[in-house]
C-alpha positions in Angstrom: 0.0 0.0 0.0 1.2 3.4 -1.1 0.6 6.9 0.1 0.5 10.6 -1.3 3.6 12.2 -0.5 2.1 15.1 2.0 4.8 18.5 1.9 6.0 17.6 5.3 7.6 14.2 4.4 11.7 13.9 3.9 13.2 14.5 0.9 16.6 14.9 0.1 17.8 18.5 0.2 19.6 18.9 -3.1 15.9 17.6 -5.4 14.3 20.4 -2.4 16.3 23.0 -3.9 16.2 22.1 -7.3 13.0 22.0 -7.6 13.0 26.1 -6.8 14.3 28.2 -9.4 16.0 30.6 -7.9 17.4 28.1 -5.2 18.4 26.0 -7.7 20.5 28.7 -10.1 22.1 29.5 -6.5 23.6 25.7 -5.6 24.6 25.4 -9.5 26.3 28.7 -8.9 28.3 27.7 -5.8 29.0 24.4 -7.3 30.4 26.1 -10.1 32.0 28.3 -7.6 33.5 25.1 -5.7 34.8 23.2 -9.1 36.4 26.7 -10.1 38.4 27.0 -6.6 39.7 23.2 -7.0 40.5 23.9 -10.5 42.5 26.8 -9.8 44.7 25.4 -6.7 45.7 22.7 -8.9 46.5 24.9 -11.8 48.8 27.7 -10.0 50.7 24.7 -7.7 52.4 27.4 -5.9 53.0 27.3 -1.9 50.4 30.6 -1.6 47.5 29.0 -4.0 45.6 28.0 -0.7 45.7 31.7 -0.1 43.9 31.9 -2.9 40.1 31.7 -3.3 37.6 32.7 -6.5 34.5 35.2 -4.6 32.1 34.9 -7.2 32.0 35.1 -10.9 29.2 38.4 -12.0 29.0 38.1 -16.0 32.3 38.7 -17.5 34.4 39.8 -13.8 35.4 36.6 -12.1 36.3 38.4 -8.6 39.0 36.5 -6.6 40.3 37.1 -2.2 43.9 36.3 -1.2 44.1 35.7 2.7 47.3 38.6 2.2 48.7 40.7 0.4 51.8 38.5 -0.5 49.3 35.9 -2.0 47.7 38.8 -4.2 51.2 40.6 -5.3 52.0 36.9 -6.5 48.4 35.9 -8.3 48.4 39.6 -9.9 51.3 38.9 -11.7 50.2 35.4 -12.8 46.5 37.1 -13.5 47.1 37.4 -17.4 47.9 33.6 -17.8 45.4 32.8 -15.4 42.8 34.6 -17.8 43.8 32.5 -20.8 43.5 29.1 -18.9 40.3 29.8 -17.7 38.7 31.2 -20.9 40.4 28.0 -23.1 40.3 25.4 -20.4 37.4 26.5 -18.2 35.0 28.0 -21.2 34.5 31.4 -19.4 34.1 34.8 -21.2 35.9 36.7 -18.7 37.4 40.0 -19.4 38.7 41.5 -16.4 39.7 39.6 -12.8 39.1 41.7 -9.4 41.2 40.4 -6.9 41.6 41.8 -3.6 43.3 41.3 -0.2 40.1 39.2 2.0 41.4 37.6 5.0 39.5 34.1 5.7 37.3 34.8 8.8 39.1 32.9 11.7 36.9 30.5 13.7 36.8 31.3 17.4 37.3 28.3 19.5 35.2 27.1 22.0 
């Protein structure tokens, strides 16, 4: 015997999400977000690439935190080369990277 799924029964929380438009362009966005950050570390394979981290990506402006200012002196000068790999290997239309000193917000500890 079967019964009508009722709106307060458990579903997983990804088919949830999809299933709303808006929710669902914003986990493809940070998923697309999250493959893009991966990509990268393995790309630059430099010590500072963990200091690293892509922000966001608005239309053509793919806007990119270093946890210091050494990490963003080093990624500015790789930022042309970085630009070609991810418009050939990544398939984006970028035409300008932001990037900016953001420290990663430190935990406190309990």
């Amino acid at each position: 015997m079967t019964r009508n799924a009722s709106p307060t029964d458990a579903q997983p929380l990804d088919r949830w999400l999809q299933g709303s438009s808006a929710l669902g362009r914003l986990l493809s966005h940070s998923q697309q977000l999250l493959d893009l950050n991966r990509r990268l570390t393995l790309w630059l394979a430099e010590p500072w690439a963990a200091s690293v981290r892509i922000a966001d990506l608005q239309g053509e402006t793919l806007i990119v935190f270093c946890d210091t200012a050494a990490a963003l002196t080093r990624f500015r000068y790789r930022i042309p080369e970085t630009m070609i790999w991810l418009r050939k290997d990544c398939s984006l239309p970028l035409t300008r990277i932001e990037a900016k000193v953001r420290p990663k917000p430190q935990l406190e500890a309990k």
